[in-house]
MILUM-832759 format. One record per residue: residue number from 1; x, z, y of N, C-alpha, C in turn; residue in three letters. Coordinates in nm, 2 decimals, m for minus. Layout:
N
NUM  X  Z  Y  X  Z  Y  X  Z  Y  Ala
...
This chain:
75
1  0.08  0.00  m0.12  0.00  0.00  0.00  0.09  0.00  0.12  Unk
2  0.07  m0.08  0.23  0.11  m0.10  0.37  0.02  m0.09  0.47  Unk
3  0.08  m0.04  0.55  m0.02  m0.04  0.70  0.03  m0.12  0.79  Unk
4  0.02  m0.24  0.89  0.05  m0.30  0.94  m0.07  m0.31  1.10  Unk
5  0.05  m0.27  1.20  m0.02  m0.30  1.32  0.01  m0.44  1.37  Unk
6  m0.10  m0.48  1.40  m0.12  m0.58  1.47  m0.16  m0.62  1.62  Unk
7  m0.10  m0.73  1.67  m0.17  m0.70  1.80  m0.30  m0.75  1.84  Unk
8  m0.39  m0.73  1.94  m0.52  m0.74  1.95  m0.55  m0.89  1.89  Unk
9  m0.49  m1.03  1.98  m0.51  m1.13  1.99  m0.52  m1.19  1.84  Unk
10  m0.43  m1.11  1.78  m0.37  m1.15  1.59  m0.51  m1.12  1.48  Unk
11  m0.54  m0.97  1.54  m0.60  m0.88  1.46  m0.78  m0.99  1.48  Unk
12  m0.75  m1.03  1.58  m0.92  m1.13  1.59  m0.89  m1.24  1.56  Unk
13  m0.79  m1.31  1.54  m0.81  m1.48  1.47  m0.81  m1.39  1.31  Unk
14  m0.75  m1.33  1.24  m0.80  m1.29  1.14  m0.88  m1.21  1.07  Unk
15  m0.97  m1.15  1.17  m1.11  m1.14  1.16  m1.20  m1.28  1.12  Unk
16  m1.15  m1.31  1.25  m1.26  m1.47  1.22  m1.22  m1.55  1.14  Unk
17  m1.09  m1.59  1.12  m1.09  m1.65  0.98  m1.17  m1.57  0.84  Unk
18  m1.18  m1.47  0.84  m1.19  m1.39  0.69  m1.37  m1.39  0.71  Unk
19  m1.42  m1.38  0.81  m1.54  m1.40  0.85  m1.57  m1.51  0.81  Unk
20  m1.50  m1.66  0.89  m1.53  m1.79  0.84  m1.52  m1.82  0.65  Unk
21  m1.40  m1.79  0.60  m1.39  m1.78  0.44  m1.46  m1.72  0.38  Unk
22  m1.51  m1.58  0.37  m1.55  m1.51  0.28  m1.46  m1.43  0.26  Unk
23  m1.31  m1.44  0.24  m1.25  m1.37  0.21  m1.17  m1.23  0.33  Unk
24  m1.08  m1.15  0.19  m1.08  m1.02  0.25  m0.93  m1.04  0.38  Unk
25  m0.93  m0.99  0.48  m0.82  m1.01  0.58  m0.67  m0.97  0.53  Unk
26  m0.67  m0.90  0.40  m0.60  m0.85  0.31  m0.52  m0.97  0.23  Unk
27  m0.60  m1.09  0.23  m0.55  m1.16  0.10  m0.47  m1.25  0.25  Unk
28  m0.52  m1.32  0.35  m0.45  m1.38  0.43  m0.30  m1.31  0.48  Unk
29  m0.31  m1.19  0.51  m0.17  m1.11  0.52  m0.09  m1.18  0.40  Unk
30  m0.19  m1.11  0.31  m0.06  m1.14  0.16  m0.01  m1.25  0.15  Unk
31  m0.08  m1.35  0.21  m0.04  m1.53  0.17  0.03  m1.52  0.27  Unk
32  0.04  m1.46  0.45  0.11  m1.53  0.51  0.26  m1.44  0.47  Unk
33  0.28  m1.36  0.40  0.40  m1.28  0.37  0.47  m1.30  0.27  Unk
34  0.37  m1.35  0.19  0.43  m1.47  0.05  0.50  m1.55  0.08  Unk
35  0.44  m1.66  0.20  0.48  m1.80  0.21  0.59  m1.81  0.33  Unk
36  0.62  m1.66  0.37  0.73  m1.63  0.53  0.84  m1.59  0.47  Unk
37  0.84  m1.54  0.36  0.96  m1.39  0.30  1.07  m1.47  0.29  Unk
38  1.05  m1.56  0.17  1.18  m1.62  0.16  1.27  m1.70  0.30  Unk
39  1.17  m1.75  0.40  1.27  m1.75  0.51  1.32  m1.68  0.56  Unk
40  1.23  m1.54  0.57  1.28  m1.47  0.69  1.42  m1.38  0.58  Unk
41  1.37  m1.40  0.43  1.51  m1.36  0.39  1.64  m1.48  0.41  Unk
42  1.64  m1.56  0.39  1.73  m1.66  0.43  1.81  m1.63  0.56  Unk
43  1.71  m1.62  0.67  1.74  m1.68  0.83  1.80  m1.55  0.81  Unk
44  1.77  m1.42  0.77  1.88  m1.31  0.81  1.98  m1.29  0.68  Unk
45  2.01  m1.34  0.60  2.13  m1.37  0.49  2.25  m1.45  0.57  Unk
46  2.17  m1.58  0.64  2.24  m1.65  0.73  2.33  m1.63  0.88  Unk
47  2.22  m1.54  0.93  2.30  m1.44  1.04  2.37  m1.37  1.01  Unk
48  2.40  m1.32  0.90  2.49  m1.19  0.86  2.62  m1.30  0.82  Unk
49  2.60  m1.33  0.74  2.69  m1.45  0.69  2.76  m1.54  0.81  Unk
50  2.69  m1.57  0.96  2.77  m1.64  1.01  2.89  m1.53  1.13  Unk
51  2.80  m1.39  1.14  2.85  m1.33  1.17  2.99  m1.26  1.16  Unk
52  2.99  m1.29  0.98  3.12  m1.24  0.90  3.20  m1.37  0.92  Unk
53  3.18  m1.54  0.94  3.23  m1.56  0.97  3.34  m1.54  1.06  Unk
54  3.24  m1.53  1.21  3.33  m1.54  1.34  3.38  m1.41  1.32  Unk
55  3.37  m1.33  1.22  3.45  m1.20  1.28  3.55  m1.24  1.19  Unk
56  3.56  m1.36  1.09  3.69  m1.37  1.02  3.68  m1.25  0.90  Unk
57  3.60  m1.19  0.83  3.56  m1.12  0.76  3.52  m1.26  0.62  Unk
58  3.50  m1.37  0.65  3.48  m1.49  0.55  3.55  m1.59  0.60  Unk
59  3.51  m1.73  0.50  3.58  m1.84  0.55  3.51  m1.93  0.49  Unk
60  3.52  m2.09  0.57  3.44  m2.20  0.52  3.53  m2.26  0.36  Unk
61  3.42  m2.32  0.33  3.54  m2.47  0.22  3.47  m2.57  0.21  Unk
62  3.59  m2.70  0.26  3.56  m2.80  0.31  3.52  m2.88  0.18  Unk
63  3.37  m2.96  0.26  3.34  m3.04  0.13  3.39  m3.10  0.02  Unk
64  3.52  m3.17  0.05  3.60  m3.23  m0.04  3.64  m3.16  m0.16  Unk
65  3.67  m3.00  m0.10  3.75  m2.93  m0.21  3.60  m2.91  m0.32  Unk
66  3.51  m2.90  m0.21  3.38  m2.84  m0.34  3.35  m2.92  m0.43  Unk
67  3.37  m3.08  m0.36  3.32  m3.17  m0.50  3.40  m3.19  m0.57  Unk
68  3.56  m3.17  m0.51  3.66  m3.18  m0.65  3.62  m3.06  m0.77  Unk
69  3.59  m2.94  m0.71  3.57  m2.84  m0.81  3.47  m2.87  m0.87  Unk
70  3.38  m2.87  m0.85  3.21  m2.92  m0.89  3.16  m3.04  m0.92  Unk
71  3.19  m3.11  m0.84  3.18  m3.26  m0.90  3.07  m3.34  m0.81  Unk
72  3.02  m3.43  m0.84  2.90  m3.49  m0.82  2.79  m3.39  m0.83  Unk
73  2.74  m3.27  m0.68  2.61  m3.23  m0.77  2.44  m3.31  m0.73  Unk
74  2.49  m3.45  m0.72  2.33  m3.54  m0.69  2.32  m3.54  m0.83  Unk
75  2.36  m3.57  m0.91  2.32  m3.60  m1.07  2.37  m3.71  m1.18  Unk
């Protein structure tokens, strides 16, 4: 179970959607959390990751070396 505040303007387009569907305002949360997570896990894997870059904490590898190790990966 989660409690989520919303702000006014949010909390009434999904009223009215769940009004217009039938459905509970509960299941639209869950779909829009389903279908966001994996980005919003990405987009901040990505910021941390570029951050370790510039702090030199990581480092790139240039495409060349990846396909000599790896190969062809189109198929």
């Amino acid at each position: 179970m989660i409690a989520v505040r919303l702000p006014a303007a949010i909390e009434k387009r999904l009223d009215r959607l769940a009004k217009r569907t039938g459905r509970a305002k509960s299941f639209y949360v869950r779909e829009a959390l389903l279908n966001h997570l994996e980005d919003l896990e990405d987009m901040y894997i990505a910021e941390k990751r570029l951050g370790d870059l510039r702090a030199g904490r990581s480092h790139t590898i240039p495409l060349e070396e990846m396909m000599r190790e790896h190969g062809n990966l189109e198929g």
